[in-house]
C-alpha positions in Angstrom: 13.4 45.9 -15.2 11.1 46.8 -17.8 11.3 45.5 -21.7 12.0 49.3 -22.7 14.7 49.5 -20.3 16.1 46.7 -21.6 16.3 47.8 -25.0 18.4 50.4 -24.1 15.0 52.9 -23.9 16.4 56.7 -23.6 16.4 57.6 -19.3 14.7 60.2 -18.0 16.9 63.1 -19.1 14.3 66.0 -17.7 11.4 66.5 -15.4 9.1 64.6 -15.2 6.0 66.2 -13.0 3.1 63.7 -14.6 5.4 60.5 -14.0 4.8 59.0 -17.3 5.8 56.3 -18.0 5.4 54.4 -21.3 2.2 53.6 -23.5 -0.8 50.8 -22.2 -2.8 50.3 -24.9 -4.0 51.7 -28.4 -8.0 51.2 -29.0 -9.4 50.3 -32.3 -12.4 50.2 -34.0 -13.7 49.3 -37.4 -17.2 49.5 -38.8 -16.6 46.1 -39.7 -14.3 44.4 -36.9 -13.9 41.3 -38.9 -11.1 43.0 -40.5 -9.0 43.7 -37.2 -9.4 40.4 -35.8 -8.1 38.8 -38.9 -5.4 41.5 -39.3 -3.8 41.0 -35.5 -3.4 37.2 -35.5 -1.3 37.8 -38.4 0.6 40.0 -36.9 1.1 37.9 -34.0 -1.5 38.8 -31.4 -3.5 36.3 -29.1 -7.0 37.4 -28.0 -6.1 37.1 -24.3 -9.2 38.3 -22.3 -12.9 39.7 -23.5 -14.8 42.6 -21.8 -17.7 41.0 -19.5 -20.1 43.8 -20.6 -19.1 44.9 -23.1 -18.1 43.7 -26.8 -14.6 44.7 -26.6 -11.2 42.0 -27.0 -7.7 42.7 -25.7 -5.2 41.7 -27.9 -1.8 40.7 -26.4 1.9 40.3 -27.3 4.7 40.8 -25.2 3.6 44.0 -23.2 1.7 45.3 -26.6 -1.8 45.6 -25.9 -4.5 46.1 -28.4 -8.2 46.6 -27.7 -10.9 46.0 -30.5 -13.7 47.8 -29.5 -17.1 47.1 -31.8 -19.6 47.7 -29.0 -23.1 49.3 -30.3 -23.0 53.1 -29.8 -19.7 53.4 -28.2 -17.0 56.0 -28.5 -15.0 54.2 -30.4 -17.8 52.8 -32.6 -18.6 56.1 -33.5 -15.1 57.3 -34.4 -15.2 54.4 -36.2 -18.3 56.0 -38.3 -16.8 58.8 -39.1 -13.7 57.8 -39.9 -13.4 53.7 -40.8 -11.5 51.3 -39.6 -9.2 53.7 -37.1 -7.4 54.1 -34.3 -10.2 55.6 -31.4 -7.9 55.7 -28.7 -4.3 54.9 -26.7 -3.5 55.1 -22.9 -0.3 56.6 -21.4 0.5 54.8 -18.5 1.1 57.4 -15.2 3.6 56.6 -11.7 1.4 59.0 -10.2 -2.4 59.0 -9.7 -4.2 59.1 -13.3 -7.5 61.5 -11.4 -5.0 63.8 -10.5 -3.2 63.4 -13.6 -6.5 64.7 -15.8 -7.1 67.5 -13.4 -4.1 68.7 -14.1 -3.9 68.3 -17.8 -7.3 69.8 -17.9 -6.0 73.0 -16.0 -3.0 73.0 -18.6 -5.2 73.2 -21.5 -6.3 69.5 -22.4 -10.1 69.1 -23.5 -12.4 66.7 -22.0 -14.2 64.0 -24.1 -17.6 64.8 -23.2 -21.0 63.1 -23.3 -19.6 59.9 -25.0 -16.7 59.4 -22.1 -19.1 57.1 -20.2 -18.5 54.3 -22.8 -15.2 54.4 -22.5 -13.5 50.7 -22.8 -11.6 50.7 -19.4 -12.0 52.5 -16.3 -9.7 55.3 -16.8 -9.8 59.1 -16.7 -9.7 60.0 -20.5 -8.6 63.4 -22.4 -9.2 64.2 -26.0 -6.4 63.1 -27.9 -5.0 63.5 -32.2 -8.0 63.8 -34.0 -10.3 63.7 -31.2 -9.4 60.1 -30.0 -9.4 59.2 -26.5 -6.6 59.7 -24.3 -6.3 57.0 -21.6 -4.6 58.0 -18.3 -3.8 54.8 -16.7 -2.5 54.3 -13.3 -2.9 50.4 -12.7 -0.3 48.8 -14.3 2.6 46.0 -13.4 3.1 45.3 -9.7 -0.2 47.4 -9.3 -2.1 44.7 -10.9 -3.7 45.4 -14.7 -6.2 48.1 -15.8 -7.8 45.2 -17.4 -8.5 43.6 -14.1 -12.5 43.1 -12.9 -14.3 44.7 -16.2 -12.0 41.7 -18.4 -12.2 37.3 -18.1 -8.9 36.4 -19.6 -10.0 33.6 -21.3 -9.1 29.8 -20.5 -6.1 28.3 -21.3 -4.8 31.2 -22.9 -1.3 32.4 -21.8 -1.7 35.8 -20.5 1.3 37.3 -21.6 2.0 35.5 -25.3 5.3 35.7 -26.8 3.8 35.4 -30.5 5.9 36.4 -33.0 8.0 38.6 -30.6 6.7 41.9 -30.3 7.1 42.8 -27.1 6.5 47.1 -26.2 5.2 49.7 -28.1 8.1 52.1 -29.6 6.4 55.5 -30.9 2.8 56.5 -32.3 3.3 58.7 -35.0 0.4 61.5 -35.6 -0.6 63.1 -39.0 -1.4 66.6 -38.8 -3.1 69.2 -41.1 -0.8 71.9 -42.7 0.0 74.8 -39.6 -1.0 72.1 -36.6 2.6 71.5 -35.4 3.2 73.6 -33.2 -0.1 73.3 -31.6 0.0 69.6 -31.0 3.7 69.7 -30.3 3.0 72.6 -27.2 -0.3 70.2 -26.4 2.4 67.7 -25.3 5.0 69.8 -23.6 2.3 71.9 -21.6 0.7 68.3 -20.6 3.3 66.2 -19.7 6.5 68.2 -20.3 7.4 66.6 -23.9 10.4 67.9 -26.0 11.6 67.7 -29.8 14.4 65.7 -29.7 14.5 65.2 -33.9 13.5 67.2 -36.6 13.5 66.1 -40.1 12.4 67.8 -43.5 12.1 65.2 -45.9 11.9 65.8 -49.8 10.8 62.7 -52.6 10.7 63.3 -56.1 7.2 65.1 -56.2 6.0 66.2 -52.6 7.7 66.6 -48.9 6.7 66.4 -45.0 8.5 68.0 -42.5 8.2 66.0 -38.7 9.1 66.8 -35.0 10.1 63.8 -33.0 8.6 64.5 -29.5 9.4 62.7 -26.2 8.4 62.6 -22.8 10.7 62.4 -20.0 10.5 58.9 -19.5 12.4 58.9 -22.5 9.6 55.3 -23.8 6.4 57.4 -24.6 7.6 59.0 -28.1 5.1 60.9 -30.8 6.6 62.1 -34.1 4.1 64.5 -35.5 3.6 65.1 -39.4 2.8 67.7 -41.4 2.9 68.4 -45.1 2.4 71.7 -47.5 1.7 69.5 -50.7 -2.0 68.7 -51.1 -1.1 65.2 -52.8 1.8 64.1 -50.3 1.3 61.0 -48.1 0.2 63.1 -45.5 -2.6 64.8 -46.6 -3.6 61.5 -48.8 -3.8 60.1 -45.0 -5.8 62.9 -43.9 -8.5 63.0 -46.6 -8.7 58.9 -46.3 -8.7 59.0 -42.8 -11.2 62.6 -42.1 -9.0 64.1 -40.4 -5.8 64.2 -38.2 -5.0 60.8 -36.4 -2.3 58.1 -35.5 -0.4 57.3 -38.9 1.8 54.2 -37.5 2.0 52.6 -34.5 5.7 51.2 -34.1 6.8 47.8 -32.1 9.6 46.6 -30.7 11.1 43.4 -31.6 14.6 41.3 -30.2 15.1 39.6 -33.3 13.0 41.6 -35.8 14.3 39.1 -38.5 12.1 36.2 -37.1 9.0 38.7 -36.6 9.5 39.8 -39.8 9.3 36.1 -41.4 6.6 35.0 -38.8 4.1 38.1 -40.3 4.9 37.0 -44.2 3.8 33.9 -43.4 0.9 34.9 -41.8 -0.1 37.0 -44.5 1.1 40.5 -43.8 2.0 42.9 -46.4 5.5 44.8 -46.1 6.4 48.0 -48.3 9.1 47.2 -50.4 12.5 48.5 -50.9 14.4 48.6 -54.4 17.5 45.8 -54.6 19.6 49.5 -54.9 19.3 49.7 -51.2 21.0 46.7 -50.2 24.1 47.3 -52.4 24.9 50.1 -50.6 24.7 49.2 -47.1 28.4 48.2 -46.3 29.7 51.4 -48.0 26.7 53.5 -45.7 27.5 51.5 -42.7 30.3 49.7 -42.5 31.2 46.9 -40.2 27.4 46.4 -38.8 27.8 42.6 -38.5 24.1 42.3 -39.8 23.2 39.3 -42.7 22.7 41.7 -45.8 20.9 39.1 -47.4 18.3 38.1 -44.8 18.1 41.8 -44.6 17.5 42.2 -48.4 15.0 38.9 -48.6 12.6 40.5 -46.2 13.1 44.1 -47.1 14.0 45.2 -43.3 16.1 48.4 -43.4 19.1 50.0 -41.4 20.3 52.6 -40.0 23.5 53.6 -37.5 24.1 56.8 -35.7 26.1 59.8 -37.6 28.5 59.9 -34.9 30.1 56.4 -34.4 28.0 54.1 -36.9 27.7 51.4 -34.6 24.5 52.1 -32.9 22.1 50.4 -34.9 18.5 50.4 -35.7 16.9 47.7 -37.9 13.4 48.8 -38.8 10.5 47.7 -41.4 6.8 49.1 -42.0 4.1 47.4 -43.4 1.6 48.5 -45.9 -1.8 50.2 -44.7 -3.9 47.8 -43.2 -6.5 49.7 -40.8 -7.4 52.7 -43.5 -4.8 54.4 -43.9 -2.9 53.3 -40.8 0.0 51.2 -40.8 2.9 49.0 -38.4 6.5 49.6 -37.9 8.4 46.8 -36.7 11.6 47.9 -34.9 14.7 46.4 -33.4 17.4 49.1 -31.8 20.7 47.8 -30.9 21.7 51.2 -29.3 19.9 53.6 -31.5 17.3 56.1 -30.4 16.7 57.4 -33.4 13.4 56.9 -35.7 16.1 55.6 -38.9 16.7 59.1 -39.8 18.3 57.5 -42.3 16.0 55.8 -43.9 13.3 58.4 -44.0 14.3 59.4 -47.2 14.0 55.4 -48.5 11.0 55.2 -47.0 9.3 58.3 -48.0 10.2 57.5 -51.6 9.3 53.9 -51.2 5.3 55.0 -49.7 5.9 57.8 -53.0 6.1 55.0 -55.5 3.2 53.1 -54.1 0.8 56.6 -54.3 2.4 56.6 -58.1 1.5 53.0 -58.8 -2.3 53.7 -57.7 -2.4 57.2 -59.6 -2.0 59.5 -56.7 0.4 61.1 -58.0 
């Protein structure tokens, strides 16, 4: 059984004719890759394997992998050009034959990548993806031996699969979205690989707003919130002038004890938003009985949320600040919950609000 599965990862609850099932990889480039190869140690990531042609690492932890891509005139290199230290690509991993996967997609409306698909960083079939990024169709996964097979040398003595400080799947990519682009993205997915909205959520801080659509696929582990805003100084569209256009905001991992992550990455050096002291005096009155340590909670800044219905499902869930432009992490631990901490958008929205206000966005 599968780490998402055994986090209690939503099942299939609709067809599924592309067989996805669950992320591979996200790619990511830099104009100066310094930065993310001092950035993923600290967040726990062992440089397991190097291309053998190319100048490309795989970062592992758990079943999180992260490619850093700086080879000369390469896709991602070039993303990396025009937008800085980004997020070129992620692969979507496929039960059923990624060739026919693309053909399909491409009849349903997907884009091809064009001239610059040849320097793609694994043999894959590739789509455009957010922003123009690479969508990786992988097929090779598990049992079916790795995608990184034959073009990677895992290097010796390293552990292939490193537990480091606990990550072990990624949860959701998040996607930031000009004003209007919604619904286009949002039917990109469900025409593709037969995504729905399963949340919907329009947030409102003290000077700007964002709505969001949670999409899913039906394997229930591949989710993409999407991001929009109508406020030209909100988070959003601060991301989207930073970044040049529309792209992944936050990629979000899962955790079994996201306490010890948590206290492994601020020891490492990693930089968490913070939360007012308010927050933590009300938890017991928001959720009661949920048997977590409020003051371990409060000492690292993690927050919580439970379901409306019962309050015992819990999520535990904690973002750092942007590290890769204007990208960031989300650390996440679900004890039940499904949910992206509906209940905590509004904390977190205000939280990313106060920071704009301290640099004089706002």
């Amino acid at each position: 059984m599968s780490a998402q599965a055994n986090a209690g990862m939503q099942p299939v609850q609709f067809e599924n004719p592309m067989g996805v099932d669950g992320f591979e990889f996200v790619e990511f480039a830099a104009p100066d890759p310094r930065l993310l190869h001092t950035l993923f140690p600290q967040l726990g990531f062992v440089a397991v394997a190097k291309h053998r042609n190319k100048a490309i690492t795989l970062y592992r932890q758990g079943g999180c992998n992260f490619l850093v891509n700086e080879e000369p005139g390469s896709f991602a290199m070039d993303f990396a050009a025009q937008h800085g230290p980004c997020a070129a690509g992620f692969a979507i991993r496929f039960a059923k034959p990624a060739a026919w996967v693309r053909e399909q997609a491409l009849k349903n409306g997907a884009e091809a990548v064009g001239a610059k698909e040849a320097s793609k960083a694994v043999d894959a079939p590739v789509i455009r993806g957010i922003g123009g990024c690479m969508l990786y169709l992988v097929d090779r996964y598990g049992a079916k031996g790795e995608i990184y097979d034959g073009a990677f040398e895992y290097l010796p003595g390293v552990e292939r699969h490193p537990k480091g400080f606990g990550l072990t799947f990624i949860d959701h990519l998040t996607h930031n979205l000009h004003f209007g682009n919604m619904e286009k993205w949002a039917s990109y997915y469900e025409r593709l690989f037969n995504f729905r909205e399963i949340r919907y959520f329009d947030i409102k801080g003290a000077k700007t707003g964002l709505v969001s659509k949670a999409m899913t696929a039906p394997d229930g582990m591949v989710r993409i919130p999407l991001n929009e805003s109508s406020d030209p100084k909100s988070q959003i569209n601060e991301y989207l002038d930073e970044y040049k256009g529309e792209g992944i905001q936050h990629i979000a991992c899962f955790t079994e004890n996201i306490y010890e992550t948590v206290e492994a990455m601020r020891k490492a050096g990693v930089a968490f938003l913070d939360t007012p002291d308010t927050y933590y005096e009300v938890i017991d009155q928001r959720i009661p009985n949920h048997g977590e340590d409020v003051a371990r909670m409060a000492k690292n800044r993690i927050l919580i949320d439970a379901d409306p219905e019962t309050k015992k499902k819990l999520l535990l869930q904690i973002f750092t600040q942007n590290c890769i432009g204007p990208i960031f992490f989300e650390i996440i631990q679900r004890k039940g919950n499904l949910g992206f901490g509906e209940g905590n958008f509004q904390a977190l929205f205000e939280s990313i609000e106060r920071d704009q206000m301290r640099r004089g966005v706002l």
